[in-house]
N, C-alpha and C positions, 0 to 999 in steps of 0.2 A: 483627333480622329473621331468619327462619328460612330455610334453604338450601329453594333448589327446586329439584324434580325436573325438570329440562328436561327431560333424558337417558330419560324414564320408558318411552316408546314401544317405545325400542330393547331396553328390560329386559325388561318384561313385555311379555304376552299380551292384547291388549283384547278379547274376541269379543261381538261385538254379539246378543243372542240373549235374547228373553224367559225362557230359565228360566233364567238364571244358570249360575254356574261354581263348584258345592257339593261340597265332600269329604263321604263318604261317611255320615258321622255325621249330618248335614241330613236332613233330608225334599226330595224331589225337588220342585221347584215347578211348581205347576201354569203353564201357559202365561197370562200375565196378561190380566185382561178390560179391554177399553176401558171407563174411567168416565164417568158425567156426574154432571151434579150432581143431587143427591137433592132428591127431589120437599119443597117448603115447608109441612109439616108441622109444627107448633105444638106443645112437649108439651104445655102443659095453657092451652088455650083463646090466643088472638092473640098471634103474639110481638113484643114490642117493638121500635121505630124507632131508631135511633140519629139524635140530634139535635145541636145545635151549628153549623150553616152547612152548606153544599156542598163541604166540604175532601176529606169519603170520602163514597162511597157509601151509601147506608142498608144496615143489615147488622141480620136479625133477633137476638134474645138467647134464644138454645134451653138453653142447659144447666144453669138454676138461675134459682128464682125465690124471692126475699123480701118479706118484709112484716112492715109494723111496726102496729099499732092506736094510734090517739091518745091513746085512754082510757087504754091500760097501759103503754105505750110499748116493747112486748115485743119483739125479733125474731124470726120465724119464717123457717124455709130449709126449701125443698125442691130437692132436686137429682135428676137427671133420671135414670131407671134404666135401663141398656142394655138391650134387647131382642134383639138378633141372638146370636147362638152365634157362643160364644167360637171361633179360629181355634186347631186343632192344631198343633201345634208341638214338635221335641226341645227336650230341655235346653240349658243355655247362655243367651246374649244376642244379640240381635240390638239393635243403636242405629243408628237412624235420623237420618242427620244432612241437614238443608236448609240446604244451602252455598248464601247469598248473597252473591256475590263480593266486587261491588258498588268501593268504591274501594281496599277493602281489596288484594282481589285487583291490580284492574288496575293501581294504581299502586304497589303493595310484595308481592306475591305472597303474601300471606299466608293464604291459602283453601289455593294449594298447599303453604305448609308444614304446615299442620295434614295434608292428604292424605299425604302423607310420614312425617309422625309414625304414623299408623295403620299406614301400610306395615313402620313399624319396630317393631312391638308382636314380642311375641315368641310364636312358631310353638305352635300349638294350635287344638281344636277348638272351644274354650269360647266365641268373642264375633268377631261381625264384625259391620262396618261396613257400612249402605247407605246411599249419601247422594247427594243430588239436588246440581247443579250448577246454576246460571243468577245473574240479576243482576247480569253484569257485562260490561265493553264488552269486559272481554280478558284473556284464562286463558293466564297465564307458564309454562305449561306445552307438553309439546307433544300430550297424553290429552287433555284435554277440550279441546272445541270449542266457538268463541263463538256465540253467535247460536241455542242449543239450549238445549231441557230436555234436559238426561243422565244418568242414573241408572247406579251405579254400586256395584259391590258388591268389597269392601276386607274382606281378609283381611291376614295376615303374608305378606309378597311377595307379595302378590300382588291387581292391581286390575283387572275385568272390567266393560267395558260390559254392561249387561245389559237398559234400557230407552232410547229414544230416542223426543223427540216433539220440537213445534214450537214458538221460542219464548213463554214467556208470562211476565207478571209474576210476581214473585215476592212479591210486596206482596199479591197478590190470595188472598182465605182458600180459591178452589174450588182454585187450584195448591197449595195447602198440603193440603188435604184429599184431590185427587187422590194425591199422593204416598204421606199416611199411609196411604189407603184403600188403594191399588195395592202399597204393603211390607208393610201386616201382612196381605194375601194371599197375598203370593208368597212372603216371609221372615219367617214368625210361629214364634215359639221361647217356651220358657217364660217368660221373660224379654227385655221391652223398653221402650225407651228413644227419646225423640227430644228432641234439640239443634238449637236456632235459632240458625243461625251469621248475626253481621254486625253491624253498626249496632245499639245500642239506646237511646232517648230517654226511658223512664220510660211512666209509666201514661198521657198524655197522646197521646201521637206514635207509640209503638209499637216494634216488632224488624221487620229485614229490609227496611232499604231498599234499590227496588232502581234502578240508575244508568242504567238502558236502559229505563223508565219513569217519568222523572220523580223519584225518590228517594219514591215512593209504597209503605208500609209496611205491616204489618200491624199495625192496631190492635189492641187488646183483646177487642173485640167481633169483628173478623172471627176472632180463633184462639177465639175461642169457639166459632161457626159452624162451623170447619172442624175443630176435634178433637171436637165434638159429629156430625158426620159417619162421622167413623171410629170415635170410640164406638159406634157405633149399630149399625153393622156386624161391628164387631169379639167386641162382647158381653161387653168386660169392659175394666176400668183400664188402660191405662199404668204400669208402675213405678215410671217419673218421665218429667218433660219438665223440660228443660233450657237456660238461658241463654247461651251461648258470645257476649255480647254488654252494650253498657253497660246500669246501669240500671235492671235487669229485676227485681231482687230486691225486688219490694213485695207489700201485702198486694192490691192492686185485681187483679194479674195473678196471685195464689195464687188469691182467691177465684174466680176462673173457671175455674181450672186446676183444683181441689179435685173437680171433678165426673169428671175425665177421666183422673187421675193418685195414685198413692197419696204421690209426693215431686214437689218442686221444687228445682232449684236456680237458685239468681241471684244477683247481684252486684248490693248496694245502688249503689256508686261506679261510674265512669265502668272499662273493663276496659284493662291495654295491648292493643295491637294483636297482638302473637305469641299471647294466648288460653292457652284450653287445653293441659294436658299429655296428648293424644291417644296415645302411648306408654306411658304412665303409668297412663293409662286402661286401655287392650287388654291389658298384663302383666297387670294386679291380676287382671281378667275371665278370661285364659289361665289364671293359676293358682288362681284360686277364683270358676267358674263358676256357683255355687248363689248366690252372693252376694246381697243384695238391696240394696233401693233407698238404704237408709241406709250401708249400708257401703260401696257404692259412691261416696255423695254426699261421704263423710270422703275418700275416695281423692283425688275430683275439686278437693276443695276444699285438701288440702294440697300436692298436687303442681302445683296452682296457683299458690300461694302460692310454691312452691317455687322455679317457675321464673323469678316476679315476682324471687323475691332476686337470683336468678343473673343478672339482666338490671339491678339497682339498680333498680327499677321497681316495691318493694314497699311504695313509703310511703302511696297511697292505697286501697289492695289491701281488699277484703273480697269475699267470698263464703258463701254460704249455702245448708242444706239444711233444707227447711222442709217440715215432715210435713206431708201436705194434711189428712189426718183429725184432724185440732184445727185445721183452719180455721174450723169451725162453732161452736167455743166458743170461740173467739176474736173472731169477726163478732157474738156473742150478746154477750161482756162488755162490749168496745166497744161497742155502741151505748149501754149502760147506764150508761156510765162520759162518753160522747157528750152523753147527757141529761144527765147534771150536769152538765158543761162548758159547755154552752148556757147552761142555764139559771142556771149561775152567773155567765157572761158577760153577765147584766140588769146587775150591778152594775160601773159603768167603772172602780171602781178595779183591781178581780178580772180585768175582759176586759184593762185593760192589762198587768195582772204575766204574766197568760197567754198573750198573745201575745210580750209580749217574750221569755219562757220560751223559745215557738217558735221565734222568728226566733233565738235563742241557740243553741237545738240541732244536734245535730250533721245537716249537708245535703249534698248529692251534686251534683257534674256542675259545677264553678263557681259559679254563682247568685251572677254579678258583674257590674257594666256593660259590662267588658270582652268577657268571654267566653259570655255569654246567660245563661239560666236556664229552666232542669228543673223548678224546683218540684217535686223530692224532697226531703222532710225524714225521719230517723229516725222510727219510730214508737217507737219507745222513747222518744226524746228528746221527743214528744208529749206521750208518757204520762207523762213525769217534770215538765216546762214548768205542768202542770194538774193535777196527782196534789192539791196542795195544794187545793182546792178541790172535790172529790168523796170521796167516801165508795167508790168502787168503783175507785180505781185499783190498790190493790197483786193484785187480784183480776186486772183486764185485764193488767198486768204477767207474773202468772203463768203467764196462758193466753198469752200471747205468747211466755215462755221455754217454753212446751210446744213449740209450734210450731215453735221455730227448734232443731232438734234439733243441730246442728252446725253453727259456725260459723271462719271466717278472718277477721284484718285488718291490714293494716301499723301502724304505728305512729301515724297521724294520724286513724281511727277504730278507736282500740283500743278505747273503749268504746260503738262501734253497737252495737244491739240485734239486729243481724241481717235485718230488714226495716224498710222504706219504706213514706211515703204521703203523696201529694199535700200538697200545704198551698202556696198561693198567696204565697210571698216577694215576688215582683213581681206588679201584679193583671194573668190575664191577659185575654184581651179575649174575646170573647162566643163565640166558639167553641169558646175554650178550654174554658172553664169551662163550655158545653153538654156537651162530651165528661166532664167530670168530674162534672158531673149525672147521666151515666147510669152511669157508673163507681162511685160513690161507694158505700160499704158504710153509710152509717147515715145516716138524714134527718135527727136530730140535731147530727152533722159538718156535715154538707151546710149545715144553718143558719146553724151557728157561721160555717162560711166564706163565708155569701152573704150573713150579718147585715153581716160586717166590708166586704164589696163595694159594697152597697147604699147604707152608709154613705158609705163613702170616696167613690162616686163621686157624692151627693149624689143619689142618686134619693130619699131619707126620711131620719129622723133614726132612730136606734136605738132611740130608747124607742115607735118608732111600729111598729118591724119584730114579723109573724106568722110562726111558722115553717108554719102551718094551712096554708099556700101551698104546701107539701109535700104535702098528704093530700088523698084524694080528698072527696067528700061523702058518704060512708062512714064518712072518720075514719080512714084503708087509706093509705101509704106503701107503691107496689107499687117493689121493686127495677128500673132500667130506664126506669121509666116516663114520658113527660116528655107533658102533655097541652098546653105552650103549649112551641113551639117556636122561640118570636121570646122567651121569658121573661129572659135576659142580657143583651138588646139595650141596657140600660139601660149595658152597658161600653163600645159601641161609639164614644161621643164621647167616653171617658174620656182624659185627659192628664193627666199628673204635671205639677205645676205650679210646684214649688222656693216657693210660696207656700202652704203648708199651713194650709188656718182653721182645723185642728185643734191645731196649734202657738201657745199665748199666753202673753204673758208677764205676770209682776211687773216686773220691770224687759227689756226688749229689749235686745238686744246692743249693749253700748257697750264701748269705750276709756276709762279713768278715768284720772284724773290720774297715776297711778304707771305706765302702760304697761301694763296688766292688761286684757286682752280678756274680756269676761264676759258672762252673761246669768241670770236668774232664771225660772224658769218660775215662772206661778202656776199655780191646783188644776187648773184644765181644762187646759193643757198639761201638769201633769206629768199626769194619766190618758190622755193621746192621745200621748204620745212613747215611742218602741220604743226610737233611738239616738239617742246624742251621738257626731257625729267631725267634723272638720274638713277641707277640701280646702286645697289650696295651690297659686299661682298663678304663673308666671315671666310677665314681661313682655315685649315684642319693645322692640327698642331703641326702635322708630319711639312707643314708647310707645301704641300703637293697639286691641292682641291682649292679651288674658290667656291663656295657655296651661296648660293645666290640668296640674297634675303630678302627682295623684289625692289618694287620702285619708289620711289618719294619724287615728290613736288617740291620738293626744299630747294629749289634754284635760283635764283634773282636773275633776273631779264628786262630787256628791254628790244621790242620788237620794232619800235622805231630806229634803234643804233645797232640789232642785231648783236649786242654782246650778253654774253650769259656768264655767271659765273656762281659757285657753289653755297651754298647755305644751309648746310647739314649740322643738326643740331645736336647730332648724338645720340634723341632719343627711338625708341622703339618696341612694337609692343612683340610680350614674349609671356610662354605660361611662365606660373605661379614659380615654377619649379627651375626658371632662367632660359631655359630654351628660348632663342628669338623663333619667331615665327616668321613663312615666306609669308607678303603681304603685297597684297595689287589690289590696285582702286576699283571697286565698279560703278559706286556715285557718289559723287562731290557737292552737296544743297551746302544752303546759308548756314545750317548749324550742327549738321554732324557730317561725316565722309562715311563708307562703308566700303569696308574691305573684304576680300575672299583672301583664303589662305587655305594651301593645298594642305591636307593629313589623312591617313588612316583613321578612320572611327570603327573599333571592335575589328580590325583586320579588312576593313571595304574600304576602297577608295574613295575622297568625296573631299569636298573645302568646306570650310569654317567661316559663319557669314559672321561680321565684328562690326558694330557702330561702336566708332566713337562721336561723342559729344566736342565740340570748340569751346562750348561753358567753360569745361572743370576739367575736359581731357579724359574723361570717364570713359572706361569701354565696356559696352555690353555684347554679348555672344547671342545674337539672333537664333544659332543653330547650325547645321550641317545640310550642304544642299550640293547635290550632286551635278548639277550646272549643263552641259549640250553632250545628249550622247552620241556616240558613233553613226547612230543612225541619223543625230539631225532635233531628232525629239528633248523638249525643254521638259527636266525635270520639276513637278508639280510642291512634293512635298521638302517642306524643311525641317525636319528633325529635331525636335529640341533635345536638348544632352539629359542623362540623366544619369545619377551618382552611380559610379562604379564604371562607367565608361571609359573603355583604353584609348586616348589619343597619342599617336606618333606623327610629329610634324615630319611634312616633305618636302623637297628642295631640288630645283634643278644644280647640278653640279656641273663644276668642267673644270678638267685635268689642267695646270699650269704649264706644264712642259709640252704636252699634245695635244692641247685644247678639245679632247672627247666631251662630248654630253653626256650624263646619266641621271640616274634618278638618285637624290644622295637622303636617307631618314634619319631621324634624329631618336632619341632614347624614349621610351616607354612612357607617357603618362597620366596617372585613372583621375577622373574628373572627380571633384571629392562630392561635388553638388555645390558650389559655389561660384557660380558664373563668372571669376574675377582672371581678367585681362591685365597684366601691366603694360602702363606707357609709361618708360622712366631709361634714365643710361644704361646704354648697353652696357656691358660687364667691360672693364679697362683692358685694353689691350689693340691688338692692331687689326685693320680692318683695310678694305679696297671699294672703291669706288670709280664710278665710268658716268660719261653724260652718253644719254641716250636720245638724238634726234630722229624722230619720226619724220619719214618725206612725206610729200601730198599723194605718193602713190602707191601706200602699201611697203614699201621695205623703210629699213631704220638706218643711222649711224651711231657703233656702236666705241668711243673711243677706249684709249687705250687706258687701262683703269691705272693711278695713284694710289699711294696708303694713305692714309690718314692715322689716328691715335686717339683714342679715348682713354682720359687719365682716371685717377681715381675719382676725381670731383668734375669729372662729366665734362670737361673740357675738348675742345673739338679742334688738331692740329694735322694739315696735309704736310706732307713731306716726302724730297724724294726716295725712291726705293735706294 
């Protein structure tokens, strides 16, 4: 966690005063105007509704419009052209940061360390800080003030109130457009910049939740609205706009930002919570103030990285500077590259290999039972999962390495592409996937992913599904556009249902005479199976509860002959004190796997992040990391344990006789401050086991579980009940 400036009052100078507190080299600012919100003018003819349920408000789509024709399946983009005159300004930077506090701030002060880091940048005329304050219940500070919007203007030593109003959400896109509207008036310089600090969930859920409304965000579409606002006024690009938050490094949140910015930066993986290197920032900008968007983006992105190592907090680390201007040939290959993939997804053997491809690629934010799921996938790992089955993938490939002109990553996505995109790992439910209708950059994709929805949840069969469902009666694919707005309701009664009619066998899972746990797909289950793993079971004495201990990979298979059979080895990790632990995979690299596992820490809920090593089988405890909340928002920080810490592991449970779900805990235990994991035989005795097949579309088959036995000397025997 980074030191905060309590003491900051007593040091500096706060003066409350619309025109700031500018060294000489600035331009004096004009006394700021009250904003309102700009009159709803359309660029080019009605702007579209934002659809998916009543989760946000309807928020028009002003800054870029596409379209695809049926006939040729072309895309076309137009994006919207500033009108207003450009704002004068000296040389140097100006960055615009919207600090939302949010839980960051209130509960580990982390909004004031980043203000502190600016503080410490080193003395010069080249680059200051303006940045807006609010979203949060409580500023560990003793400068800003809760219960405000507070604008503030951050030099080297030195940080001045400069605007003050009333508070407002910060979730809301007219507070985000007021801000940028009202800085690049008062503090417009040759060069700038604005950083969305807080919370981020991915293309779905959005940046900037804020915790004194509801943890209500800004989505995609509202930062379209509100930087298509200050464009329009402003009368020319952004340098860049800026991620300081999880998540945010995909193509759905470039392609809107491409209208209003010449760079992006974001972070496909979830971020720590200390963030940016805002000193690091301000030096590079002090001593080479000409600098532009791209050399700026390298600075932000390695001194990131940098301080991820200094913190051991760089294993799931990536960051990215993505030129907006090859957004447009990137959105054109893809969809071309989209069409093939569609349409080579008529054939089930081709849609199987390709989605399993997917669901293999590399993915962001958890996307585990544990800890929720994002539904961010690589878009490289996309383009590689279905490359084999189109003619235009090394093409979209290339326009994609355009785009990502600079890139970071720890060791467990060394090989991201640098940008994200939706793709539905878990299906979500009708709102979701309303928001990603209007999101979605090619009616092509949008097919591929509504064919596999439509299917799974039994609204049609596949060889019946039109993608014409997409295009007007024109034959027109307008970007945005959603003319039925009840169109996903078809997800709303969906359930997973551990009974997949997609899953069929040659032979069903049986025990055979030698203790061999097995089963055979025949031709229609292997085209509809994504995974093979298994779950494992502990018993309660009373013999009543299976308690789920999660999953393993210990399977042997063979996807060519479709038979799988068991290879469970007995061991398992568990604390000091014998307790097994639930445990689910989130990433699998060449030399360690890393696990989440659900517990209480100190009475809160949260999972326990575990590397182990394939070397020596070593496990290390990363920490506690609260994983996708309710609202959508990827938690930031991970926790590291510290002695005297009460851990109780948790477990989904289910009744044997009535098969109910519950939540089932286990006994009491304080961490003593010795980070030590066992992986060794489980304690002798009897145990249950199930193979668990994933379909290509969202639900599983869950078979009927066996015992098995572990003996004193670790010995691993199935047998029947």
């Amino acid at each position: 966690m980074k030191k905060r400036f309590l003491g900051l009052l007593a040091a500096f100078t706060v003066l409350f005063t619309c025109t700031g507190c500018l060294d000489d080299e600035w331009d004096e600012e004009p006394e700021a105007e009250e904003t309102t919100e700009e009159e709803d003018v359309p660029e080019e003819g009605e702007p579209q509704k934002l659809s998916g349920g009543d989760a946000k408000e309807e928020t028009p789509v002003r800054g870029l419009s596409m379209n695809v024709n049926r006939d040729n399946g072309k895309l076309e983009i137009k994006r919207s052209r500033a009108t207003g005159s450009a704002a004068a300004g000296e040389s140097g930077w100006t960055i615009f940061v919207y600090l939302c506090g949010t839980d960051l701030e209130s509960d580990a002060g982390m909004g004031t360390g980043d203000l502190e880091e600016m503080l410490e940048m080193d003395e010069g005329d080249g680059v200051r800080f303006v940045v807006q304050t609010g979203g949060t219940n409580e500023w560990n500070n003793d400068v800003v003030e809760d219960g405000k919007i507070q604008r503030y203007l951050v030099t080297s030593d030195d940080i001045s109130l400069v605007d003050e109003e009333s508070d407002a959400g910060m979730g809301k896109s007219n507070t985000l457009s007021d801000f940028l509207i009202w800085g690049t008036e008062n503090y417009a310089s040759e060069h700038m910049g604005v950083i969305l600090w807080n919370h981020g969930g991915g293309s779905i859920t959005g940046v900037c939740f804020d915790e004194t409304a509801g943890y209500d965000s800004l989505s995609l579409k509202e930062l379209d609205e509100a930087f298509y606002a200050c464009y329009e006024r402003l009368g020319r690009k952004l340098d860049f706009v800026g991620f300081d938050a999880c998540l945010m490094g995909n193509v759905e949140c470039a392609n809107i930002l491409a209208t209003y910015a010449d760079y992006m930066y974001g972070s496909e993986e979830t971020e720590p919570g200390s963030g940016w290197d805002y000193t690091a920032i301000g030096d590079f900008l002090v001593n080479d103030p000409d600098a532009d968007g791209a050399a700026l983006g390298k600075t932000v992105c390695d001194s990131f990285l940098a301080a991820c190592k200094a913190q051991d907090e760089d294993d799931l680390t990536t960051l990215s500077v993505i030129d907006l201007s090859k957004m447009d040939d990137l959105l054109v290959s893809f969809n071309d590259f989209a069409k093939e993939m569609y349409e080579a997804g008529e054939d089930a053997s081709m849609r199987a290999e390709m989605v399993r491809g997917i669901e293999d690629a590399d993915n962001f934010g958890g996307n585990n039972k544990s800890e929720g799921y994002t539904n961010m996938v690589d878009m490289g790992g996309i383009i590689e999962a279905c490359g084999a089955y189109t003619d235009s993938a090394a093409a979209v490939q290339k326009a994609l390495d355009a785009a990502v002109v600079y890139s970071v990553s720890g060791p467990v996505h060394k090989g991201a592409s640098g940008m994200s995109m939706y793709y539905p790992l878990s299906v979500g439910g009708s709102n979701e996937l309303g928001i990603f209708g209007e999101i979605c950059i090619s009616p092509y994709y949008l097919s591929f992913v509504d064919r596999q929805n439509q299917t799974g949840a039994g609204a049609l069969d596949d060889e019946d599904y039109d993608d014409n469902s997409w295009f007007d009666d024109d034959g027109d694919w307008s970007w945005g556009d959603s003319e039925d707005d009840d169109y996903w309701d078809y997800l709303d009664d969906y359930e997973q249902t551990g009974e997949s009619r997609f899953i069929t066998f040659a032979q069903e899972p049986i025990l055979d005479e030698d203790g061999t746990f097995w089963f055979e797909l025949d031709d229609n289950g292997w085209y509809n199976a994504m995974a093979v793993s298994a779950i494992v079971y502990e018993l309660t004495e009373d013999m009543e509860t299976m308690i789920e201990l999660g999953e393993t990979v210990d399977v042997n298979g063979d996807w060519e002959t479709g038979i799988f059979y068991d290879n469970f080895d007995g061991y398992w990790l568990s604390l000091p004190d014998g307790q097994n632990l639930a445990t689910y995979i989130v990433e699998d690299t060449e030399d360690y796997v890393i696990y989440t596992s659900p517990v209480y820490l100190n009475g809160e809920e949260t999972n326990l992040r575990l590397k182990q090593y394939y070397s020596d089988g070593s496990v290390v405890i990363e920490g506690a990391w609260d994983g996708i909340d309710e609202y959508g928002a990827a938690s930031r920080e991970i926790i590291k344990l510290q002695k005297g810490d009460v851990i109780i592991p948790a477990y989904y449970a289910y009744g044997i006789d009535d098969d109910d779900e519950f939540e089932y805990v286990g006994d009491e235990y304080v961490f003593t401050g010795d980070p030590e994991i066992y992986y060794d035989f489980m304690e002798s005795g009897d145990y249950m086991y199930s193979f668990c097949i994933d379909d290509i579309y969202g639900d599983y088959y869950l078979s009927d579980p066996v015992m098995f036995n572990v003996d004193k000397n670790g010995e691993v025997s199935f047998y029947e009940d």
